[in-house]
C-alpha positions in Angstrom: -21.5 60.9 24.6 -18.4 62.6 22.7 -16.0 61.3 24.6 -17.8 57.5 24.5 -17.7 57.8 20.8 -14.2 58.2 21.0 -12.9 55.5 23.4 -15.4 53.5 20.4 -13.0 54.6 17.8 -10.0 54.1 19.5 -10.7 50.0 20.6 -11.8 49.6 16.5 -8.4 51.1 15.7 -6.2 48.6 18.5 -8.0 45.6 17.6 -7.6 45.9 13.7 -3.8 46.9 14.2 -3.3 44.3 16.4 -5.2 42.1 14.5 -2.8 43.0 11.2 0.0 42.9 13.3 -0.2 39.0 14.2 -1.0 38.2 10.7 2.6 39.7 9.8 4.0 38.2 12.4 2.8 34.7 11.4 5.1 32.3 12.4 6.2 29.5 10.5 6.5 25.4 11.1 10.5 25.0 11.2 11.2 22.3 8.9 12.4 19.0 11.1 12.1 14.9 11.6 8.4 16.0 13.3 7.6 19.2 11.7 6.7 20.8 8.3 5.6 19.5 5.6 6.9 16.6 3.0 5.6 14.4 -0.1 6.2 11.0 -0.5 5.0 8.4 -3.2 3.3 4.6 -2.4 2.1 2.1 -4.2 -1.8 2.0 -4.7 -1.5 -1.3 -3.1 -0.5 -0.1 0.0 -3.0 2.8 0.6 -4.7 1.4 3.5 -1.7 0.7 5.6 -0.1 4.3 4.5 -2.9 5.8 5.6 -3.4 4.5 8.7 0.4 5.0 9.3 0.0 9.1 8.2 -3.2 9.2 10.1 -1.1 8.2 13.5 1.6 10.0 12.9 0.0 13.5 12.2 -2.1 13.3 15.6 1.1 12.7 17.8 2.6 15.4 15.5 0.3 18.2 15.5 2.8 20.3 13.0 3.7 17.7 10.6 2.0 17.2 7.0 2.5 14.5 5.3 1.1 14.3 1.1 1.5 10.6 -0.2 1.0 10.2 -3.8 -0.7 6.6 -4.4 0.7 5.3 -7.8 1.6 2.3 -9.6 5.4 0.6 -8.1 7.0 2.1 -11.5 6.1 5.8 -10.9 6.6 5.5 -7.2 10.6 4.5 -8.1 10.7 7.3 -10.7 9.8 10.0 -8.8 13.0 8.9 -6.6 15.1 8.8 -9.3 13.6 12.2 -10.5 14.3 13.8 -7.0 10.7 14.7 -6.6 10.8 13.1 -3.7 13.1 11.4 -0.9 10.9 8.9 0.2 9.0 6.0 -1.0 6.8 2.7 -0.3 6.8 0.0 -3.0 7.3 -4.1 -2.8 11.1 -4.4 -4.0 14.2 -2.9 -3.2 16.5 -0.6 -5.7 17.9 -2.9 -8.1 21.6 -2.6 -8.8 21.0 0.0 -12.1 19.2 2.8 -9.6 21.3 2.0 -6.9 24.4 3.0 -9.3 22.5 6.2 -10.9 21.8 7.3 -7.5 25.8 6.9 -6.2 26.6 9.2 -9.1 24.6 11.8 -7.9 26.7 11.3 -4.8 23.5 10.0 -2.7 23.3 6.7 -0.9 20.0 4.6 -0.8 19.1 2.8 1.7 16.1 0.1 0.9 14.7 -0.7 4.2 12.1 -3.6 4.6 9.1 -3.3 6.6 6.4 -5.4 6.3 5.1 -8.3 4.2 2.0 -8.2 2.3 0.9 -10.8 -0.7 -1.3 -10.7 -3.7 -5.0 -11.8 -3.5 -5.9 -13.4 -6.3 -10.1 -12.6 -6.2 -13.0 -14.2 -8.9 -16.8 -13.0 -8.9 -19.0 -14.8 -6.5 -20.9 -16.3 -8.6 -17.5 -18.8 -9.7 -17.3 -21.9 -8.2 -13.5 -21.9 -8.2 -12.0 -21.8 -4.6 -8.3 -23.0 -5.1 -5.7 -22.5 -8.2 -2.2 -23.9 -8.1 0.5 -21.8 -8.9 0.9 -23.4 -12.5 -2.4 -23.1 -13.4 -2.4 -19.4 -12.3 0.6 -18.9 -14.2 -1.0 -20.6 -17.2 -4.0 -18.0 -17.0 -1.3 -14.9 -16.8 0.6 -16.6 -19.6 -2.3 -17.2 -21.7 -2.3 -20.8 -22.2 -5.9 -20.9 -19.9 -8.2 -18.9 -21.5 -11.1 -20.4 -20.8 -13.0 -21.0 -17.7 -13.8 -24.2 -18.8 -10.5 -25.2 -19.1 -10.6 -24.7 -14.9 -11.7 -27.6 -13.2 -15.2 -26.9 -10.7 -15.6 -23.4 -12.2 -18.9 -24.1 -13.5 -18.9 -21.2 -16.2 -18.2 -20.7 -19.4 -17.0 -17.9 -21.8 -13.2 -16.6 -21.6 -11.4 -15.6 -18.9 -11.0 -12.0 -18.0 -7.7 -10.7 -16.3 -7.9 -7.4 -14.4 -4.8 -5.6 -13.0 -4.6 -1.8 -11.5 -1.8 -0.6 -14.3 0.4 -1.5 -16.5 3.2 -0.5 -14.4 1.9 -2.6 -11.5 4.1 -3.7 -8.9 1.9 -7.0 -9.1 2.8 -7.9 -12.6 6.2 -7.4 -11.6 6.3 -9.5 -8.6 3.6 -12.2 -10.1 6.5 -12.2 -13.0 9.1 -12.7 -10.4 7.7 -15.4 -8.1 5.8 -17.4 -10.8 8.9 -16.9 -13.5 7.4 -16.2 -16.5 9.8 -13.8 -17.9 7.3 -10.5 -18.3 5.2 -12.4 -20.8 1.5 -11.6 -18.8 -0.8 -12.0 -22.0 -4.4 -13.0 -22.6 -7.8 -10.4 -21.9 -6.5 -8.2 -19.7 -7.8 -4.9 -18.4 -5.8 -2.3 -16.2 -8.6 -1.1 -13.6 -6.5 2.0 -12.4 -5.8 1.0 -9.1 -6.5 -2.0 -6.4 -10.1 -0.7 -5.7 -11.5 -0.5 -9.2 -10.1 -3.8 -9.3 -11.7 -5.5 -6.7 -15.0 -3.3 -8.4 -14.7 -4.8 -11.9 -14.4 -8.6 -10.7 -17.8 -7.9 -8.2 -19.3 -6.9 -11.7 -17.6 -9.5 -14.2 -18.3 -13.3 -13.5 -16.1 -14.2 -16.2 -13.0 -12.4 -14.4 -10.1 -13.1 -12.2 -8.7 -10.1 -10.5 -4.7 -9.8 -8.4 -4.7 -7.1 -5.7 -2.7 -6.1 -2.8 -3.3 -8.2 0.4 -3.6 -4.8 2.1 -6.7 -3.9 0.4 -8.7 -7.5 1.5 -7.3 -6.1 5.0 -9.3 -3.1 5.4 -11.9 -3.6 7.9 -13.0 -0.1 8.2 -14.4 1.3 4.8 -18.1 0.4 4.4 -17.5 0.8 0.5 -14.9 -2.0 0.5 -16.4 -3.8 2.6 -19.9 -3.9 0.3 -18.0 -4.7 -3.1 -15.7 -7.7 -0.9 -19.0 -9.3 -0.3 -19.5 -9.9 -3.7 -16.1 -11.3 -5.0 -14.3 -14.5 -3.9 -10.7 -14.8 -2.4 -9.3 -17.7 -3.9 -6.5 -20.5 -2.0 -3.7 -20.8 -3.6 -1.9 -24.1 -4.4 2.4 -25.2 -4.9 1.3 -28.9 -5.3 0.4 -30.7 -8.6 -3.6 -30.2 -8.2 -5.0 -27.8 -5.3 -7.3 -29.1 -3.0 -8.8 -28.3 0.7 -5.7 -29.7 2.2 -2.5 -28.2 0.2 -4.5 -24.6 -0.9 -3.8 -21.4 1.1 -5.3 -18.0 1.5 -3.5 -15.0 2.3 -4.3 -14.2 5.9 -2.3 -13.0 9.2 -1.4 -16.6 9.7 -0.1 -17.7 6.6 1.8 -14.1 6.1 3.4 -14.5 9.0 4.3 -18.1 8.9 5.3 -17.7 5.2 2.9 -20.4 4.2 1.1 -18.1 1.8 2.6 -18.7 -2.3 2.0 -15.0 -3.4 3.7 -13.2 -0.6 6.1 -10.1 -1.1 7.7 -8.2 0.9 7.4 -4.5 1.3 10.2 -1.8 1.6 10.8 1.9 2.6 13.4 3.3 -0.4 14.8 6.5 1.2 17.4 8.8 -0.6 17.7 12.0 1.9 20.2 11.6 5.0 18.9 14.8 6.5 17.1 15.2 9.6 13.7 15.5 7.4 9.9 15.4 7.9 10.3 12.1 5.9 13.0 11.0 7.3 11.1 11.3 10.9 8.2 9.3 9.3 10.3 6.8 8.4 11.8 6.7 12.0 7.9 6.0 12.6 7.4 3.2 10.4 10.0 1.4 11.5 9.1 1.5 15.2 7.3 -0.7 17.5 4.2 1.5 17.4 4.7 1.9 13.2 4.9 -1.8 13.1 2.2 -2.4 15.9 0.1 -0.7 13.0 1.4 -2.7 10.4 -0.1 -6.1 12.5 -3.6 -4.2 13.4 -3.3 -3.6 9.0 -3.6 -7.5 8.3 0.1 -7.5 7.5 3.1 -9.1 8.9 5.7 -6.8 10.5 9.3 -6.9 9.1 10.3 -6.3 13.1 9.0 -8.9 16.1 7.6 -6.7 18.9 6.8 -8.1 21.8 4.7 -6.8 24.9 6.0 -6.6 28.1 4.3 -7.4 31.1 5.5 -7.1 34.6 3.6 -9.2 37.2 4.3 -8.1 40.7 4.0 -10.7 43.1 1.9 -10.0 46.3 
C-alpha cells in the first residue's frame, strides 16, 4: 500500500513538472506574410466586405490575427501618417501632400485599387420619392432643398433631414468630389456614427434622407440589417435634367460593374511597410483572385477581371 502511495506521488510530481515545463517552453507565432499578428484601419463603410475578407483569410491561416479598426476615411489615413499602422482601406488614394510627408520619412506608398463600391442614397419607407437627379441631390447637400415639398412625388411635408456617419466621412468627401460643391455640405444634418446607425435613423425618421456605403445595402447575411433595410427605401439616381423610370439608376452589381451607377467610388488598399509582413500577406490576399472572388460574392465590383476556367474533355 506504501509503495502504491508512492508511485501516486511520484506521477502527481511528473505531470505538474511536465506540465510547467511546456508552459515555459511556449512557443511563439514567428512574425511573417501568414503569421502573427497585425492591425490595420478601414473605413466604416467597408466593414462588411473587410470582414468577410479577414474571416477567409484567418481560416486558411490558422496563425494569423488580423485587428481592423473600422473608422471614418480621415482617421483611417491618419493613423498611416501616424505610423500606427502600415495598412489601410479607404475610397481615395494618398494625395500628393501625404505622399510627400511619407517620402521624407524615407517610405514609399503605394495606393493600390481594389474594388468599386458607390454611395446609396436611402429615404424612410414611408416617402414616395424613388429617383433624385444629381442636381437636385446636390441642392439637398448644399442647402438650397430644404423641404420635402420642394421634391416632386414626395408626398410629405416638414424639412428635410440629412444623416451621415461622421464628420470626417469618406462620403462627404467623395459626394464633395463627384457632385462638386466645394466642401460646402450644409442644411439639418446629423452624424449617426457609422453606416449602420445611419441606415437605423432614416428606418426611424420619415422626414430624412440618409448616404451610406454600397457595401452595407450588400450584406445579405446579418438578420439585423436585413430587418432595419426593410423599412428604408434605396433611391435611383438620375445625370439627366429630371429623373424618371427610364434615365434613374440604383447601385447594384450591374450598374457597378458597367459604371452606369452616378455615385460610384472606387476603393483602395494604402500600404506603407515593404516588409514581408502579416499585412503585407493580407494584402497579397486582397488582391488575388480568391480576395477579389470575395469582393464579387460582397455586392461589389472587383478592381481585377477573374475569370473561371473550364476544361471540357472531349469523349
Amino acid at each position: 500500500m506504501k509503495l502504491n502511495k508512492r508511485y501516486l506521488f511520484l506521477i502527481i510530481f511528473v505531470a505538474i513538472f511536465m506540465n510547467f515545463g511546456c508552459r515555459r517552453t511556449k512557443k511563439v507565432v514567428p512574425e511573417s506574410m501568414v503569421t502573427g499578428t497585425t492591425t490595420i484601419a478601414a473605413d466604416d463603410a467597408l466593414m462588411p466586405l473587410m470582414n468577410a475578407e479577414i474571416d477567409v483569410f484567418q481560416s486558411i491561416y490558422n496563425y494569423a490575427s488580423i485587428d481592423c479598426k473600422f473608422v471614418s476615411e480621415y482617421d483611417a489615413v491618419n493613423l498611416l501618417l501616424q505610423e500606427k499602422i502600415r495598412l489601410a482601406l479607404v475610397a481615395r488614394p494618398l494625395n500628393q501632400k501625404e505622399i510627400d510627408y511619407f517620402k521624407s520619412i524615407k517610405i514609399v506608398p503605394e495606393s493600390i485599387p481594389l474594388a468599386y463600391d458607390a454611395i446609396a442614397v436611402i429615404v424612410h419607407s414611408g416617402n414616395n420619392t424613388t429617383a433624385l437627379t444629381t442636381y437636385q441631390i446636390s441642392g439637398i447637400l448644399s442647402g438650397v432643398l430644404v423641404n420635402w415639398e420642394q421634391v416632386n412625388g414626395s408626398g410629405l411635408t416638414g424639412g428635410i433631414k440629412q444623416y451621415f456617419d461622421t464628420e470626417s466621412s469618406g462620403i462627404i468627401r467623395s459626394l464633395n468630389d463627384s457632385l462638386h460643391l466645394n466642401e460646402k455640405i450644409s442644411g439639418n444634418i446629423s452624424f449617426a456614427g457609422n453606416n449602420l446607425k445611419v441606415t437605423e435613423m432614416v428606418a426611424t425618421d420619415p422626414n430624412s434622407i440618409g448616404f451610406i456605403g454600397y457595401n452595407w445595402l450588400s450584406e445579405k447575411e446579418s438578420m439585423k440589417i436585413l430587418e432595419t433595410l426593410k423599412k428604408v427605401n434605396l433611391i435611383a439616381v438620375s445625370t439627366a435634367a429630371f429623373a424618371d423610370s427610364t434615365n434613374s439608376i440604383k447601385p447594384t452589381v450591374s450598374s457597378l460593374f458597367n459604371l452606369s451607377y452616378p455615385l460610384i467610388r472606387k476603393v483602395y488598399a494604402i500600404y506603407t511597410d515593404p516588409s514581408a509582413s502579416l499585412a503585407r500577406g493580407f494584402l497579397a490576399h486582397l488582391t488575388s483572385e480568391r480576395g477579389q472572388k470575395i469582393v464579387y460574392r460582397m455586392g461589389l465590383k472587383p478592381e481585377s477581371d477573374f475569370q473561371r476556367l473550364v476544361n471540357i474533355k472531349k469523349e
